[in-house]
C-alpha positions in Angstrom: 161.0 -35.1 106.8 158.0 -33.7 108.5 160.3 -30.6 109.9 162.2 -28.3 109.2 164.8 -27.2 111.3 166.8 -23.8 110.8 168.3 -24.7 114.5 171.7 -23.0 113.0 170.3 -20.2 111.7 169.6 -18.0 108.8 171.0 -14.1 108.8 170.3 -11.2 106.2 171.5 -7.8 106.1 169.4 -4.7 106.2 169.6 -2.0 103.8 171.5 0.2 106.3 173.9 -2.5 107.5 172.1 -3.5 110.3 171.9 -7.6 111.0 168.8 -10.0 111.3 168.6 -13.6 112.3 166.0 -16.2 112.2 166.1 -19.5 113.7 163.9 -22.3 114.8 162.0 -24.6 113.6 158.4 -25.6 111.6 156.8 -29.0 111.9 155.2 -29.6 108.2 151.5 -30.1 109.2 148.9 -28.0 106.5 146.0 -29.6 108.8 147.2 -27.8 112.0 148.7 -24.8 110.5 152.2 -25.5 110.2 152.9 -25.5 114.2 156.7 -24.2 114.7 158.9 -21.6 116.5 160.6 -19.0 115.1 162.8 -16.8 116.5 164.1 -13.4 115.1 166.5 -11.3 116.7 167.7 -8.1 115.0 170.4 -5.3 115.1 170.3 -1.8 114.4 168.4 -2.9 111.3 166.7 -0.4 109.2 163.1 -2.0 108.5 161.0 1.0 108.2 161.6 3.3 105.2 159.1 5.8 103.3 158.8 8.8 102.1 157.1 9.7 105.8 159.1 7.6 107.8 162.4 5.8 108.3 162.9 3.5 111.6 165.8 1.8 112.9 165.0 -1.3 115.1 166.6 -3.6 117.8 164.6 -6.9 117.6 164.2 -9.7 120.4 160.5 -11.8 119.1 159.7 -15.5 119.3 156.9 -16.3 116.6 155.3 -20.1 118.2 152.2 -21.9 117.4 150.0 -22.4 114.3 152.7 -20.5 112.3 150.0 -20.0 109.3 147.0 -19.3 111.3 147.2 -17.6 114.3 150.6 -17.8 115.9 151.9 -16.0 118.6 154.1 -12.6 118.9 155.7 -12.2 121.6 159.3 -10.3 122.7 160.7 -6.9 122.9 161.5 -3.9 119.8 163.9 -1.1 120.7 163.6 1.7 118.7 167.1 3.1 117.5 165.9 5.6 115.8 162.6 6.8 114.2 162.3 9.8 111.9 158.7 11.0 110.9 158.3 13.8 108.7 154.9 16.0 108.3 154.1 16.1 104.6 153.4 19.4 103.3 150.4 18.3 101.2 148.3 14.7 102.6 148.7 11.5 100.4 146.0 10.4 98.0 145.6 7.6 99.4 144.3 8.8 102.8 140.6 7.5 103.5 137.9 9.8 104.2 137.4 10.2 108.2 134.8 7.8 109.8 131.8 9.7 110.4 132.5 12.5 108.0 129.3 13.8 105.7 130.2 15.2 102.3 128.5 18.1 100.4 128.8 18.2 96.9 132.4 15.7 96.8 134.8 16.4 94.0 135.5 13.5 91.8 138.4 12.4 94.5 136.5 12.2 97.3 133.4 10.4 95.5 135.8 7.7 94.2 137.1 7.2 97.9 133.8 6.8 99.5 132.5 4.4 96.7 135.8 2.5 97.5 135.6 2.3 101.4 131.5 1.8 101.2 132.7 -1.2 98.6 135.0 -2.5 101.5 133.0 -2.5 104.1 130.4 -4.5 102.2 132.8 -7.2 102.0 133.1 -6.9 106.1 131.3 -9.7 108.5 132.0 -12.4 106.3 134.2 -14.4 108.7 137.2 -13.7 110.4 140.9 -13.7 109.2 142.5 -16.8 107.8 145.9 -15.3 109.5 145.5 -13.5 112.9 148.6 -13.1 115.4 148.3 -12.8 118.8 150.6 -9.9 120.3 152.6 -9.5 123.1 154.9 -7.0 122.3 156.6 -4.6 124.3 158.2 -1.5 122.2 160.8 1.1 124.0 162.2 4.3 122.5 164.1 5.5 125.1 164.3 8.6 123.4 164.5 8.9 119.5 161.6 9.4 118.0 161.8 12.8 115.9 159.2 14.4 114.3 159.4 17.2 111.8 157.4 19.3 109.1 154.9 21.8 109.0 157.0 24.0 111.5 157.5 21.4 113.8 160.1 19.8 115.2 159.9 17.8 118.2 161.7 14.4 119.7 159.9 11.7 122.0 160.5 9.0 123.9 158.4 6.4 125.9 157.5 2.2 126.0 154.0 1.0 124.7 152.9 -3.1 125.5 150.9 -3.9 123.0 148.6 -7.0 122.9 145.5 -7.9 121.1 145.5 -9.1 117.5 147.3 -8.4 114.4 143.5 -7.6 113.1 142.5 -5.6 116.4 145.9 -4.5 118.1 145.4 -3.3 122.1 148.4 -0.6 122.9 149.0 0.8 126.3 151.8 3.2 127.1 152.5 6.7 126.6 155.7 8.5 124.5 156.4 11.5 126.2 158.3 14.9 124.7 162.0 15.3 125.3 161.9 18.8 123.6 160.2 20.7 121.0 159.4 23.6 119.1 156.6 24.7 116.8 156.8 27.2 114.0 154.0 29.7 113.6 154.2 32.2 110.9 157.3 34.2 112.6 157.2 33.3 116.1 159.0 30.0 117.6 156.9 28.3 120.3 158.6 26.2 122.6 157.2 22.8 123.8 157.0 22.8 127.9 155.0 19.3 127.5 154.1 16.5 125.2 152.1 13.0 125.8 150.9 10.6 123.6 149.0 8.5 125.1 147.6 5.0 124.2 144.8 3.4 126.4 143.9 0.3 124.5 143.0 2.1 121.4 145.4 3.0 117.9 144.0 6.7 118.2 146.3 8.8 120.5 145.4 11.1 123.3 147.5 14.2 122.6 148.6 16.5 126.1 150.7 19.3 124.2 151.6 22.4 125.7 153.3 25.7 123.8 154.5 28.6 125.0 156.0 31.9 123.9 156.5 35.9 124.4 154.4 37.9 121.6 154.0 42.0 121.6 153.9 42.1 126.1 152.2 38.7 126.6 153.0 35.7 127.1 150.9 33.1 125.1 149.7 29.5 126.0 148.9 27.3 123.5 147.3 24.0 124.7 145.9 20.7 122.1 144.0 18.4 123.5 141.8 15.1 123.1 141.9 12.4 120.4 145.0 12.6 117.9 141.9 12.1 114.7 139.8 15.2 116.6 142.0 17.0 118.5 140.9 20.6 120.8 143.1 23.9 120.7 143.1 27.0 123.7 144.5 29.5 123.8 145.3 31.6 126.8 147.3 34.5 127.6 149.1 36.2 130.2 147.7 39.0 130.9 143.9 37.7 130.2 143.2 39.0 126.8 140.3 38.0 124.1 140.9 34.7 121.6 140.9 37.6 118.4 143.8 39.5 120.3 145.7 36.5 121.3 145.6 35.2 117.6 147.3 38.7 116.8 150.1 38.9 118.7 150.7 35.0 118.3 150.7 35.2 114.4 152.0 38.9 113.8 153.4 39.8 117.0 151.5 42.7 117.3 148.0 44.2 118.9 144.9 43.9 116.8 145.0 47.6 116.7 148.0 47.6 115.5 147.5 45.2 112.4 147.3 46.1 108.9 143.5 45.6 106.5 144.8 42.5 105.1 145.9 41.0 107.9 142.9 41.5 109.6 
């Protein structure tokens, strides 16, 4: 036959329970790519699992065109659930930031450069054999928790994201729908929290903290790019950056604070 047909569909079951379907159909033609439809639908499945994050997804995506060359995305994923957690140390296999100059690298750090310098020699030699165009739109009405490192926060928002598999384009913002943030023995509640996406994989961050420390009431804002991001700090009444840092992290006036907390 020159297609297969999966008209009646194929279903699996995710490790949580959660269902998936496929069905559709694939014309068997090497020279154009395999040209086909797919569709895959998906229910409460869990997809995403790691030892930094865990995601439950609704699924609603049609897969059409050159199936093995540069098919089309397109449809709707509802996040269920999403549970990100801050590690307390970063993985090893983090790349060093773009940009970033090194003196004197330990062994680590020279091995990672050598291997990312040795990758990006390989660039500009053609694109992709497989590159999907997207049309996605992704929801999380509200279940996106992050924790670690003190925090704990939940968000919720939509992103529509198009481009490439290779060069993705997402637009959209998730927003905070509460929050708090540990610092040494003061709590400092969230009063607002954007991430925003502007055609770019690097969030904007719009975070706002507040709290009560030793008679002042302390504003912690973070700003700008998620990989470079800008702190203030501001205080009610006005009081200097040095004094601010004392009452924030030892609830207490400078004058106050012992030698080795100084």
């Amino acid at each position: 036959p020159d297609q297969v047909r999966g008209d009646e569909g194929c279903d699996a079951t995710a490790r949580n329970g959660g269902r998936l379907s496929a069905s559709g159909r694939v014309r068997l033609d090497p020279g154009a790519g395999f040209p086909g439809e797919i569709r895959l639908a998906g229910q409460n499945a869990e997809l995403i699992r790691s030892s930094l994050a865990t995601a439950v997804l609704n699924l609603n995506m049609t897969l059409s065109g050159a199936l093995a060359q540069n098919p089309r995305v397109a449809g709707r994923v509802d996040i269920v659930s999403a549970d990100v957690t801050v590690p307390g140390q970063l993985p090893g296999s983090l790349q060093p930031l773009p940009g970033t100059k090194h003196r004197n690298p330990d062994r680590t750090t020279r091995a990672r450069l050598a291997q990312k310098a040795k990758q990006e020699g390989k660039g500009g030699r053609g694109a992709a054999a497989f590159d999907a165009a997207l049309d996605l739109t992704v929801n999380a009405p509200g279940r996106i928790s992050i924790s670690g490192r003190g925090l704990n926060a939940e968000l919720g928002g939509s992103l529509r994201v198009t481009g490439t598999l290779t060069k993705p384009v997402p637009t959209g913002a998730f927003s905070l729908r509460r929050g708090t943030f540990l610092v040494v023995s003061n709590t400092l509640d969230f009063t607002k929290g954007n991430l925003t996406f502007a055609g770019d994989l690097t969030p904007e961050l719009d975070f706002e903290a507040n709290t009560n420390a030793a008679g002042a009431a302390i504003r912690v804002a973070i700003s700008g790019p998620a990989n470079n991001p800008s702190f203030s700090f501001t205080s009610s009444p006005d009081l200097p950056q040095d004094e601010i840092l004392s009452r924030l992290l030892f609830n207490s006036p400078s004058g106050q604070i012992s030698p080795f907390q100084s």
